[in-house]
Structures are given as C-alpha cells and as structure tokens.
VMD Tcl script that draws the C-alpha trace (Angstrom):
set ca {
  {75.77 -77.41 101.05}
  {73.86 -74.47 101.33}
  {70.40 -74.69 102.65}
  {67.37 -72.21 101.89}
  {64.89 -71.64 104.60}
  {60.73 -71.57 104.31}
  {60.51 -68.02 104.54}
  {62.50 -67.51 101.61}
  {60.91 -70.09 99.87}
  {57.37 -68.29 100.00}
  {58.75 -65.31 98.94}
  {59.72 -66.69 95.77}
  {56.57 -67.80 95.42}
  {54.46 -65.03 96.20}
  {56.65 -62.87 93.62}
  {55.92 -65.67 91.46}
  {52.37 -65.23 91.49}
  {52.31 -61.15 91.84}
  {54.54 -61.52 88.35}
  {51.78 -63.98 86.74}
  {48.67 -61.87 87.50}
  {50.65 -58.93 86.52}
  {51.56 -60.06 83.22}
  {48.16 -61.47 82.76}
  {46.46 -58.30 83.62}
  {48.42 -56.50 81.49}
  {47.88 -59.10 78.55}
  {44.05 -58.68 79.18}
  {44.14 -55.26 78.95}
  {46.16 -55.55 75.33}
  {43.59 -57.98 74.57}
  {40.82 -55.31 75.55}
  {42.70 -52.29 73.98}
  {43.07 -54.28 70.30}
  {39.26 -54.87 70.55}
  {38.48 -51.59 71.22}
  {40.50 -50.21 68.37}
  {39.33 -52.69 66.08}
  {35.76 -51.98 66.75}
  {36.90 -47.72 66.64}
  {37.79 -48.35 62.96}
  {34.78 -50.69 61.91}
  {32.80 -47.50 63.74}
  {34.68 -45.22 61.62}
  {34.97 -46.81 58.11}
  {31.30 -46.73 58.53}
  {30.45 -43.78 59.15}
  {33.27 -42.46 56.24}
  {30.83 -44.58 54.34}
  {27.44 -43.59 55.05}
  {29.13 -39.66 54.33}
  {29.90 -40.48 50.98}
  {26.98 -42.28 50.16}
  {25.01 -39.30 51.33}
  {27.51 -37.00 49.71}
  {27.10 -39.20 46.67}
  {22.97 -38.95 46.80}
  {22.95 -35.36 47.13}
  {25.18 -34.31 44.31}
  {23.11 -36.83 42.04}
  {19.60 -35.12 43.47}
  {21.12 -31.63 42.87}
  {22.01 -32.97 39.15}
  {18.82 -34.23 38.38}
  {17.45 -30.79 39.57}
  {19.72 -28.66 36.72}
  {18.70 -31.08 34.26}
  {15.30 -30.10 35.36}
  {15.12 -26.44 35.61}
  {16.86 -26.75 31.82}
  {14.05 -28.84 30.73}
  {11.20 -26.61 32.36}
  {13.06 -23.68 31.28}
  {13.04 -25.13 27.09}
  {9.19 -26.03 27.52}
  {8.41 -22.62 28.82}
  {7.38 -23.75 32.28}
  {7.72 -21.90 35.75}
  {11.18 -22.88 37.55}
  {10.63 -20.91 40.25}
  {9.87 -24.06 42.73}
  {12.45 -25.69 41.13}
  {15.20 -23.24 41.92}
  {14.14 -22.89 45.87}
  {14.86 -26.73 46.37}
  {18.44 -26.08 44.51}
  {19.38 -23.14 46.96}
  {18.01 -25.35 49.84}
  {19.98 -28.60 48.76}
  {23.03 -26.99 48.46}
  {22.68 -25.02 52.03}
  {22.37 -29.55 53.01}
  {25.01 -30.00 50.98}
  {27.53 -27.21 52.85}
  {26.10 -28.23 56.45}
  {26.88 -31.53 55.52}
  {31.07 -30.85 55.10}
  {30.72 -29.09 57.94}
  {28.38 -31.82 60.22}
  {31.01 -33.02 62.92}
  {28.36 -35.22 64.28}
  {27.23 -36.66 60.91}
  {24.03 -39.02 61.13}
  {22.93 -40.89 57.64}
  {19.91 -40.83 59.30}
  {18.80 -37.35 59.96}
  {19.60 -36.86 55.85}
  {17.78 -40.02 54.55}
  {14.61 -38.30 55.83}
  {15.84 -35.11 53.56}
  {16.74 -37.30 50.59}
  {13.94 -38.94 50.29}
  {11.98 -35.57 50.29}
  {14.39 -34.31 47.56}
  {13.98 -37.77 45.90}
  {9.60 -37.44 45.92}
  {9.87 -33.61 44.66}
  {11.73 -35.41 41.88}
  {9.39 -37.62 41.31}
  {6.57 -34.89 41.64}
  {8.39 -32.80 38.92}
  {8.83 -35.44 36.13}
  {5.20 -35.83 36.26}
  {4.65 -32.30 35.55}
  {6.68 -32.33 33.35}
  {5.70 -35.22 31.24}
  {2.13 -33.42 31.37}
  {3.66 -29.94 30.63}
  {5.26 -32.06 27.32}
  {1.57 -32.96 26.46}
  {0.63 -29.55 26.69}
  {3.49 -28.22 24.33}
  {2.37 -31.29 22.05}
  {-1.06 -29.66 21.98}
  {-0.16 -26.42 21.63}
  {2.61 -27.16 19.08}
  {-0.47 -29.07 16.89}
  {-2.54 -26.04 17.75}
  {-0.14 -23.80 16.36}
  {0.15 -25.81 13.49}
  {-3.25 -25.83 12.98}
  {-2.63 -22.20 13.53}
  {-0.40 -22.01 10.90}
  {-2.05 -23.77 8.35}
  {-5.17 -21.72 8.70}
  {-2.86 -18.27 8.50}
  {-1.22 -19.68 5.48}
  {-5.23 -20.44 4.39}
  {-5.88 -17.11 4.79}
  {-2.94 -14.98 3.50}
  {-3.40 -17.46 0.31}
  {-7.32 -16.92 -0.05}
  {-6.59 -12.76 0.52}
  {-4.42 -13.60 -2.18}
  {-6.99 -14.64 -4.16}
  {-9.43 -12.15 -2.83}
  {-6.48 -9.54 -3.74}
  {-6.53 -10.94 -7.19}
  {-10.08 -10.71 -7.84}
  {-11.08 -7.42 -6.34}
  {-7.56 -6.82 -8.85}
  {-9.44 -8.46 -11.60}
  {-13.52 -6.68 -10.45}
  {-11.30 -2.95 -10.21}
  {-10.06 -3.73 -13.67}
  {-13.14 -4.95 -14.64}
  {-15.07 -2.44 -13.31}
  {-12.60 0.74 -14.77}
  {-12.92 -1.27 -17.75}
  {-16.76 -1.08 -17.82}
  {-16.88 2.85 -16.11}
  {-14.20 3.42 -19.26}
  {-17.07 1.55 -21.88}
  {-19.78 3.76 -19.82}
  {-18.07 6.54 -20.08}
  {-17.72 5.92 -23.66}
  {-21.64 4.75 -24.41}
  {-22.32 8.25 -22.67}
  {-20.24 10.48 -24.98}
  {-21.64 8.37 -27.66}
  {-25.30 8.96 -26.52}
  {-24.03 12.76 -25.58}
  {-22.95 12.83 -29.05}
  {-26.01 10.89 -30.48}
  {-28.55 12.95 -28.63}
  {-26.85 16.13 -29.49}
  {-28.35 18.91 -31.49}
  {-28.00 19.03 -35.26}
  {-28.21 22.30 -37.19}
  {-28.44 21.03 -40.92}
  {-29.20 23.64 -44.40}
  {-27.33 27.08 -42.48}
  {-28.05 29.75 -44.65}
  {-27.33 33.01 -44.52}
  {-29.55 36.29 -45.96}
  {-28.84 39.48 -45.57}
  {-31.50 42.04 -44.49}
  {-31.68 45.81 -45.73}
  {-32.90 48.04 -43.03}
  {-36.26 47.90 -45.06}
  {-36.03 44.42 -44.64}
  {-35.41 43.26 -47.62}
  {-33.56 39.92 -48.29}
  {-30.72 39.86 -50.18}
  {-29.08 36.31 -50.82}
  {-25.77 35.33 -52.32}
  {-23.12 37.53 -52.53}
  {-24.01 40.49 -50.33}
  {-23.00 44.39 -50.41}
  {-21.76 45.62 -47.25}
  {-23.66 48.63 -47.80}
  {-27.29 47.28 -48.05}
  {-26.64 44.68 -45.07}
  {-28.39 45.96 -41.99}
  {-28.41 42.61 -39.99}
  {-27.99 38.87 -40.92}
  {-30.44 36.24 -40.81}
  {-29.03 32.69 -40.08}
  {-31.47 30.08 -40.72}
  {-30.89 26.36 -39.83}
  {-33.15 23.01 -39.34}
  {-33.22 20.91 -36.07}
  {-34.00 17.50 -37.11}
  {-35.99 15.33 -35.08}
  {-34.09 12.89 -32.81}
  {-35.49 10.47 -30.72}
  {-32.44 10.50 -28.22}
  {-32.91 14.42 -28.07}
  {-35.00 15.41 -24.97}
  {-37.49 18.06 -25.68}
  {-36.68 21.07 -23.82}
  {-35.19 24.97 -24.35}
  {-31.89 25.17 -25.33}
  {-29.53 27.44 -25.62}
  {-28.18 27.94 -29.00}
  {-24.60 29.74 -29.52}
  {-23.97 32.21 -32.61}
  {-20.18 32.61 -33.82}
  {-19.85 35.04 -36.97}
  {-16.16 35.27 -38.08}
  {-15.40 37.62 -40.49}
  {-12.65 36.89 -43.45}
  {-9.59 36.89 -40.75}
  {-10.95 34.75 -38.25}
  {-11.70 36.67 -35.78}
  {-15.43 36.36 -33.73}
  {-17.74 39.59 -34.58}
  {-18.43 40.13 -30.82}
  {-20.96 42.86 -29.55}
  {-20.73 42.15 -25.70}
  {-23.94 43.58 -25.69}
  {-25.24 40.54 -27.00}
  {-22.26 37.99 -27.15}
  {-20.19 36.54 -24.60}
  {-17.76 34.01 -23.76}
  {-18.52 29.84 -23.93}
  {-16.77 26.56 -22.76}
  {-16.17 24.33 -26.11}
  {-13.79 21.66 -25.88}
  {-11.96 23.11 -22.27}
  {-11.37 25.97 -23.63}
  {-13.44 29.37 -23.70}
  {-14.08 31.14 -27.43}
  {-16.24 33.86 -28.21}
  {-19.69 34.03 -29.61}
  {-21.84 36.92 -31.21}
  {-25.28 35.87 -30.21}
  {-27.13 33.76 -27.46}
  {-30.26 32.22 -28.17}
  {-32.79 30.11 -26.22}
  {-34.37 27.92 -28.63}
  {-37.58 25.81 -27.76}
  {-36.80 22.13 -29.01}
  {-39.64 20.86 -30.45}
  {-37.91 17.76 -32.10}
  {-40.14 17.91 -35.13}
  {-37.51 19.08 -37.95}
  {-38.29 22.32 -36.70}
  {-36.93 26.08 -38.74}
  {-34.85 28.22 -36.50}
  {-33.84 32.13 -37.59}
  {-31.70 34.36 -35.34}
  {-30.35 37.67 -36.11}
  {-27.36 39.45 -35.75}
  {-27.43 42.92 -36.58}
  {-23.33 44.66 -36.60}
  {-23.53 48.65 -36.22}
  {-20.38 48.83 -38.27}
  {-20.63 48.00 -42.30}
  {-19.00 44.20 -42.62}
  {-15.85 43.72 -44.83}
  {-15.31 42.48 -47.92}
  {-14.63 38.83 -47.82}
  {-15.67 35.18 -46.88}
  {-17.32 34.78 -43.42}
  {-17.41 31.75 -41.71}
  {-20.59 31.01 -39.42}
  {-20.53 28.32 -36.52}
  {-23.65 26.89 -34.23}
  {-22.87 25.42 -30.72}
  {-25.54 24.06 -28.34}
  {-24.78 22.03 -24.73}
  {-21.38 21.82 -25.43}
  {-21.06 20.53 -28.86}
  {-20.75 22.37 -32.21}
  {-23.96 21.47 -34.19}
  {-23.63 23.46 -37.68}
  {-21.72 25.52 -39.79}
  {-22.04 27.63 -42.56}
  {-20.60 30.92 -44.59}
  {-21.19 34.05 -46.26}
  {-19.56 36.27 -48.69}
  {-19.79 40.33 -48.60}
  {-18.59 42.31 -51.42}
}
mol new
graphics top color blue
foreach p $ca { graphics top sphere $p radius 0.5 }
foreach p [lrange $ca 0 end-1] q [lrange $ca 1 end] { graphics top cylinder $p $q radius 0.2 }
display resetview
C-alpha cells in the first residue's frame, strides 16, 4: 500500500482553499455585477420616463398655446406675446431631443413658467370675451339706433316729400291767386268808340269817308277797381286795318310783349289812373288816306289786353 506524505497532504489543501476563495470571489463579484446592472436599468427606465413625461408636457403646453393664439386671433386680440412663448417652447422642445444629459428638473422650472403664462392668458382672455360681449351689445345698440335713424330719415324723407309737394302745391295755388289778382286788378277799357276827325276837326261818326278822316279819336272808360293801384300807366294802341295788319308809324308806335310774344302797336300812351270811371281819348292821326273796309281796334295795358273795338271807312 501506497503511502502519501504531509507535504503532499498540505498541498492539497492549500489548493483547496486558493480554489474556494477563488470561486467565491468570483461569485461575489457576479453577485456585485447583477446589482449593478439591475440598478443601471432602474436608473435608466427612469430617466426614459421622466423624458417622455416632459416630452409629453411640452407638446400639451405648445397645444394649449395654438388653441390660444386662434382664440385671441377670432376675438381680435394682440398675439404677439403669445407667439414669442411658441418660438421659445419649441427652441425647449428641439434642445430637449438633443439634451444628452437630460434633467426633469432643470425643465419642471420651465414648465411651470409655460404652465402660469397659461394661466395668465386665459384670464385675459376670459376678460377680453367680456369686452367683445360689451362691445358686441354696444354695437347692437349701435345698430338699433342706425336702423332708428335711417327709418326716422325715412320719415323725415317722406315728409319734407310730402312739405315740397305741399309747398309746390301751394306756390302752384299762389301762383294762381296772383294771375287771378293780376287779372282782377287789371285795367278795363269798356264803351271803345271810334270818331273820325276832319282836319277842321270835325267829328264824323259811323261809317267814315277816307277822304274827310284826318286822324281818329278812340275813346274808352276805365272803370273804377278797388284792386287797381292808382298810378300812370301806359296804355297800348293797335289799329288794324281790313287785312289785319297793325297801322304802324314808328314814329309813334313800336313793338310790345303780349302773351311771350312781341306784336306791333300804333300809339303809346301814358295814362294817369285815377280809378274813378274815368274818360280816356287818344289820337292817331295816318298821313296816308285809310282803306275801305272794317278796322279792328285793340287796347293793351301791363301786359294784358283791356278793350277792343272797330271802325268802318268807306
């Protein structure tokens, strides 16, 4: 039989023991490595978290701020602030993808800055709504009162319609009363009678020779009118011998206005009205001998004719 000695014997042993506190030194650094992974991962889920809940919060802030600008922008507001935190959220929003040493911290500080501007803004805006209520009733009111006063210039456009009417209506009845007192007050030359005058001056009445007429006397009353102011007028003398046309000596006739037109007369007179029925003669001598025939004879005075009257010459 085969017999070991002690040296041998303690070898064993001391590999023994060098093998143990190897393998346990290697087991305790497993041990130490599987912690230290475990706690890598709970480090990063974490922080994959707190990124996407910040992601999350911004893109919700920068929603709430279009929703805002569209609502300042439809109430006529200013978006001007508005618009500056939008650029400057989404410059956070880019450094943020690009943040290799991400910390939820340094953005809660910006979030809740973005998060009290939004708070800030729906106030205004709730008190820019009141406004637009006011003004909205305002211009309402507005409205009413324009529609009040387009309807009462209606009204106003219907009477001054109505007063111009009425008033043409009236200047037209004025206008009438005046020709009526024109004609009313107008001269009247009543009982013309014509005598013819030798050169002796002798009358000669009735039918008349052409050869013992030297001039003609036309004789007429102007009866007393109480509408008739008493001044001079001028009294207009048309002979017309058996054709119509005016006997006119433009030594002594002329040319008158009667009815917008202009007709001849023989003889001008100014007359002294005296309104008492008073007897008027003029004469109107021819230098040639008259014809044989009928002759008309017509008075005019201010624009009216007052009297006729005729003759016959044998």
């Amino acid at each position: 039989m085969e017999q070991h000695s002690p040296s041998n014997s303690n070898t064993l042993k001391i590999g023994l023991v060098v093998l143990l506190g190897a393998l346990g030194l290697l087991g305790y650094l497993y041990y130490g490595s599987q912690n230290e992974n475990a706690d890598l991962q709970k480090l990063l889920t974490g922080k994959v978290d707190e990124l996407s809940t910040t992601k999350v919060k911004l893109d919700s802030i920068s929603q709430s701020l279009d929703a805002k600008i569209a609502e300042v922008t439809a109430l006529g507001g200013s978006v001007e602030e508005l618009e500056k935190i939008k650029a400057q959220l989404e410059q956070d929003k880019k450094r943020l993808k690009a943040d290799s040493n991400f910390s939820a911290k340094k953005y809660e500080g910006k979030i809740a800055e973005y998060e009290a501007f939004l708070t800030q803004k729906d106030e205004e805006i709730l008190k820019l709504k009141e406004e637009n209520g006011l003004l909205n009733s305002q211009n309402l009111s507005l409205q009413t009162e324009k529609e009040q006063v387009i309807s009462q210039n209606k009204s106003l456009s219907y009477a001054k319609d109505s007063l111009n009417s009425k008033v043409s209506e009236v200047s037209s009845q004025n206008e009438d009363l005046r020709k009526k007192v024109n004609v009313g007050s107008a001269l009247k030359a009543v009982n013309v009678q014509v005598v013819g005058l030798t050169s002796r001056g002798k009358e000669k009445e009735g039918e008349l020779k052409n050869k013992r007429i030297d001039q003609l006397r036309v004789s007429y009353i102007l009866p007393s009118n109480p509408l008739t102011e008493r001044n001079n007028k001028d009294v207009y003398l048309r002979v017309m011998d058996p054709n119509g046309a005016v006997l006119n000596d433009m030594a002594r006739g002329g040319v008158l206005n009667f009815a917008n037109q202009e007709i001849g007369y023989s003889l001008k007179q100014n007359v002294a009205y005296t309104n008492d029925d008073q007897k008027v003669d003029m004469f109107y001598k021819k230098e040639a001998a008259f014809k044989s025939g009928k002759y008309a004879i017509e008075v005019y005075s201010e624009g009216f004719k007052i009297g006729t009257g005729s003759f016959l010459v044998k």
